[in-house]
N, C-alpha and C positions, 0 to 999 in steps of 0.2 A: 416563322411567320413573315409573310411579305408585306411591306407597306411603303405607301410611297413618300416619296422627300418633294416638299416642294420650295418653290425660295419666293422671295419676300413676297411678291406679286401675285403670288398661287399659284403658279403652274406650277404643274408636275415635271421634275428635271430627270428623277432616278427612281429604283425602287431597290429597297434593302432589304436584308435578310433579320430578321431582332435574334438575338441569345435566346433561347428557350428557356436557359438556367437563370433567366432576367425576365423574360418576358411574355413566359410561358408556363409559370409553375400552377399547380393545382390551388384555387383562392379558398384562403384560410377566413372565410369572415371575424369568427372568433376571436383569432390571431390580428387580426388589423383592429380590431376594438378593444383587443389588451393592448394595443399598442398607443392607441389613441387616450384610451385614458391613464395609462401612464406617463402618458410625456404632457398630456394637460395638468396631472397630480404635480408633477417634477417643475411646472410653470409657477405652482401656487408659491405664496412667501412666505406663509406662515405665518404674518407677524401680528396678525388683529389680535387685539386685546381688550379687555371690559374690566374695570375697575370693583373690584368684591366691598363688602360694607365697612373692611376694616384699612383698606386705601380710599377712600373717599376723603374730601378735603370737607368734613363736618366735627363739629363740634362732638367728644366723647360724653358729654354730661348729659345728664337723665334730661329725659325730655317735657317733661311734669311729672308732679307726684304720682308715687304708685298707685293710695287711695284718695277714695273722696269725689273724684272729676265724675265720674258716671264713664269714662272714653275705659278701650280698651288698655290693659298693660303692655308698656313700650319702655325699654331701656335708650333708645339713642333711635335718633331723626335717620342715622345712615343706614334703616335698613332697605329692602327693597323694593318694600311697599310704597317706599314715600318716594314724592319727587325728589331728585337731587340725588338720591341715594344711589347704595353700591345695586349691582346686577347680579342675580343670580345664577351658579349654574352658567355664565359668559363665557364665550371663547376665550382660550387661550393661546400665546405663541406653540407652536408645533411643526414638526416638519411631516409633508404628503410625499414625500418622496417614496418612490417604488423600487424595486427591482424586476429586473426580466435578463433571462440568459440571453447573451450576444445571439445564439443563434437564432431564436425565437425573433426578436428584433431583427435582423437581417432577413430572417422570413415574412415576419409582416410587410419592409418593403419589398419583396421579390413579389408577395401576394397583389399588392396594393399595385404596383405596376403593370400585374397582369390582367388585373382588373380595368383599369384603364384603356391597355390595347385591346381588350376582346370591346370594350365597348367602345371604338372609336373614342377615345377621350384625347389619344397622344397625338399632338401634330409635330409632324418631323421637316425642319429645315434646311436646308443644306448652310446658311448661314444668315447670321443675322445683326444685323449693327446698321448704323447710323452719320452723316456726315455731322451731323450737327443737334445739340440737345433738344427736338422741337417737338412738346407733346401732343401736337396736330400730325405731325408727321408720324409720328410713332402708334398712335390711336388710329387712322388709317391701317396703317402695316398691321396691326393684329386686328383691327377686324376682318380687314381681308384672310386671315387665316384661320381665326375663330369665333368668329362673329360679334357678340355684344354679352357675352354671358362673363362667368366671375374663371379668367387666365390666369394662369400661373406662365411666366416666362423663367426658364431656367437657361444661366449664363454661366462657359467652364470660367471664365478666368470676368476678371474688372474691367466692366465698357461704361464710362464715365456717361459718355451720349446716351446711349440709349438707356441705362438706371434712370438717369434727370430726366430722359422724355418720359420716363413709365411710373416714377413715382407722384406725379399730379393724376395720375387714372384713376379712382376709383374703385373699378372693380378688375386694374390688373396689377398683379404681385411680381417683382423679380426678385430669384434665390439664388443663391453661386448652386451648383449640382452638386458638389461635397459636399452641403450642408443637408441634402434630401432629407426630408423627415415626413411623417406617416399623417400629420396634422395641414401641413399645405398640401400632400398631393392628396387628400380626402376633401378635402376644401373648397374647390375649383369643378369648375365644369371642362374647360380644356386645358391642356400642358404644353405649352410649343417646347420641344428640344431641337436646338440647334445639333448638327453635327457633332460639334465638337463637347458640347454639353453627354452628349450620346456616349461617346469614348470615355468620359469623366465616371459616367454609372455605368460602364462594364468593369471599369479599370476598379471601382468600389466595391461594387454590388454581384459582381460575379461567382460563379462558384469560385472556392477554393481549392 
């Protein structure tokens, strides 16, 4: 698949050729939504918790006499009926964690990236950085390359400038490219990869 590289300004400088084993494989929808929701499960913490009637900080003594009142029979204020009382049936601590075989996962993203280039989703750099952290400066530079929708900027290595200029955007995200996962490139409407981001997910994502 050919597609063009353009640099910061939008022209078009080159055009490249993508991996087909990256950016061409057959899109697994299935496969990208087990992927999605298992690494949303693998996000959760597990730790809500609800107090039952016999953790509850009340009082163990009978709550009025059994006969005589006309009221229904109640041993103790902490059941769930009453206010204050314990919860029934509550959440407990538990882990969502999933599993999924490496290949499966590494297919979802080969899917999920293919999915992207056949929809125009990927825009390709030839490079991208900044002189200085300014997120007027930086808000320019990607709407000239992706307009005003929700971007994802992936960067191979640490650019102190241009993170500081992209982290006050709103609606644009930057990721290191080793870190690629199935939840930010679903997320976004466009993906700028720089060149060298590019090398980063062959050198990953490749066949073996």
């Amino acid at each position: 698949m050919q597609v063009p590289v353009l640099d910061q300004s939008g022209r078009e400088v080159q055009q490249i050729e993508l991996p087909a084993d990256i950016f061409g494989v057959e899109i697994n929808v299935g496969l990208m939504h087990q992927a999605y929701v298992r690494q949303m499960a693998n996000a959760r913490q597990g730790s809500h918790k609800t107090k039952t009637r016999s953790e509850v900080r009340l009082t163990k003594a009978k709550w009025y006499r059994q006969k005589g009142t006309g009221r229904a029979r109640h041993g103790a204020r902490s059941a769930p009926i009453f206010v204050g009382g314990g919860v029934a049936h509550g959440p407990r601590p538990r882990k969502y964690t999933k599993a999924m075989p490496r290949k499966m996962r590494r297919g979802a993203i080969r899917s999920a990236l293919s999915a992207l280039a056949r929809d125009d989703q990927l825009i390709f750099v030839d490079r991208l950085q900044a002189d200085r952290p300014k997120t007027s400066e930086m808000r320019e530079t990607i709407r000239t390359l992706a307009g005003d929708g929700k971007t994802l900027v992936l960067l191979a290595e640490r650019d102190d400038n241009v993170q500081r200029g992209i982290r006050n955007l709103p609606e644009v995200r930057w990721l290191r490219a080793n870190l690629l996962n199935i939840r930010d490139l679903l997320g976004h409407d466009k993906v700028i990869v720089p060149l060298d981001a590019l090398d980063t997910i062959q050198l990953i994502w490749g066949q073996e």
